[in-house]
N, C-alpha and C positions, 0 to 999 in steps of 0.2 A: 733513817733506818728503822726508827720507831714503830714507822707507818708499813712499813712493810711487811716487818713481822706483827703487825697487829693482824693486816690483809691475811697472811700468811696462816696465821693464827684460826682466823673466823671462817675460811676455805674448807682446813680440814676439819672444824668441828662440825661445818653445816653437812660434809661428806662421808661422817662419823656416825651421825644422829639417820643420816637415809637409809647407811647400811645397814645398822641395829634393825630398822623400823622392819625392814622387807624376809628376814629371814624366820621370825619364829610366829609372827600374826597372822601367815597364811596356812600354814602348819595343818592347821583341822580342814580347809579346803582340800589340801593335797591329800588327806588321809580321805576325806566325803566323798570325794573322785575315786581313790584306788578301789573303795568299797563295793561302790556303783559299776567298776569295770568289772570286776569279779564276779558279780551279782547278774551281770547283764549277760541272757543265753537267745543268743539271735535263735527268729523262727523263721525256716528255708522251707517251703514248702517244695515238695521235690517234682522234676520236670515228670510228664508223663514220659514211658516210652515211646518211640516214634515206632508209626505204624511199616511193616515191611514195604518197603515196593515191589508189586509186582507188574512188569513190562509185559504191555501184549503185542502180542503179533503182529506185527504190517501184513496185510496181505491184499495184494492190489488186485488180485482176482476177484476177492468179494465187493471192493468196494463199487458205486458207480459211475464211469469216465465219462464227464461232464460232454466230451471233447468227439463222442461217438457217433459215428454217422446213423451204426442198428437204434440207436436212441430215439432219434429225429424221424426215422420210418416209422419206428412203432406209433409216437404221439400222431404222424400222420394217417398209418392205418387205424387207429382210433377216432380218429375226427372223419374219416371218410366212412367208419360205421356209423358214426353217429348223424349222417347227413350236410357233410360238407361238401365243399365243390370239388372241382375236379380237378385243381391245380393241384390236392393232393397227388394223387394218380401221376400227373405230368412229373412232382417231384422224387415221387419213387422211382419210377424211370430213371427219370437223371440220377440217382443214387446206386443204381444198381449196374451201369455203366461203366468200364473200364475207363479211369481218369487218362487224361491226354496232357503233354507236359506243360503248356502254355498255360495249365490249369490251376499249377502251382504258383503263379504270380499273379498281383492284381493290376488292372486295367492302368493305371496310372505310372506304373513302371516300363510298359508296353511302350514304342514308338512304331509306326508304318513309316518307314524309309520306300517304298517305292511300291510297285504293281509292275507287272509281265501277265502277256499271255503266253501259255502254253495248249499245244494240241486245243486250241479255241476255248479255253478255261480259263478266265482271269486269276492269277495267283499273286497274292500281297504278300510282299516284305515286312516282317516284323520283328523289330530288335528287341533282345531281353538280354541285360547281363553279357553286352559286349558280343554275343550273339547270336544269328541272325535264322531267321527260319522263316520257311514259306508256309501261306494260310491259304485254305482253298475252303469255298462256299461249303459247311457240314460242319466243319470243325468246329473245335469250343477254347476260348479265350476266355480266361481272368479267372477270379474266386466265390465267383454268382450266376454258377452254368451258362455261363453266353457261348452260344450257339454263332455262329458264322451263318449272316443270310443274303448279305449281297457285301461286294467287294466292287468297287468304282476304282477311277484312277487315283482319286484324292482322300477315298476312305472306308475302312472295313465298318458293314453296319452288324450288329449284334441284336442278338434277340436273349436276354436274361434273368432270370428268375429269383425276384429277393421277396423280402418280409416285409409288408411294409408296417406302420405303427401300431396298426392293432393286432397285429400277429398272423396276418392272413398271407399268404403265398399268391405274389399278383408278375404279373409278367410287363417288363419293362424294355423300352428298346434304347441301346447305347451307340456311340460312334465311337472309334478309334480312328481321328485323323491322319493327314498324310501331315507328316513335320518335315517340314526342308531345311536343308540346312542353310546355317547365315554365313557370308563372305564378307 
């Protein structure tokens, strides 16, 4: 029992002496601190004001549509003052021409399902979009003024006007075959 309250004894005095030690030696710490908080006046430098917004105008009148046919005339009556060829000329024409419907799709979505003659005119079949229309030599086909210049049994030939890499307007000739169908 001796040993117990000896243990007993030595516990609380070592628990005695930690708690004396920690309350009055920090004392001036705690007071160093309050002083220093007191003492300390933050410096905010203040935001600017923000500047108003002012929205301007959309206005698509002024701006210029990339996408304009008058555009594409102009750069070419400009180059045909300045001594260019003559496929200028050729493509003003074609620009100033009431579009035809066939006009609105390109060659690759096109099929020739077949050829007939009529009153001794050979006339092609050509399917767009599930349907069907006939093409007679004059007419124009796809999205690169192709002109209609001979029609055979097995395919409409075209005559068409593109750009080629140097930016020159040169005249090219295309087919649109006859596609049969597979069984």
């Amino acid at each position: 029992m001796r040993v117990k309250t000896g243990f007993l004894g030595l516990g609380l005095a070592v628990a005695v002496a930690l708690l004396s030690a920690c309350s009055p030696a920090h004392e001036d710490l705690r007071e160093w601190m309050a002083v220093e908080r007191r003492q300390m006046v933050p410096r905010v430098t203040p935001i600017a004001e923000p500047k108003k917004y002012i929205p301007l105008a959309y206005t698509e009148g002024a701006a210029a549509d990339p996408y304009n046919a008058e555009r594409l005339v102009q750069v070419l009556r400009r180059e045909s003052n300045m001594g260019a060829s003559g496929t200028a000329a050729l493509l003003a024409a074609e620009l100033n021409r009431r579009k035809e419907p066939l006009e609105a799709y390109p060659l690759d979505v096109m099929t020739m399902v077949g050829s007939l003659n009529r009153n001794a005119e050979r006339v092609a079949l050509v399917r767009v979009d599930k349907l069907l229309y006939q093409v007679r030599v004059g007419n124009y086909l796809g999205q690169n003024y192709g002109r209609v210049t001979q029609i055979s049994e097995a395919q409409v030939a075209l005559r068409e006007i593109v750009q080629d890499a140097a930016g020159e307007w040169i005249e090219r000739n295309s087919e649109l075959q006859l596609q049969e169908k597979k069984q």
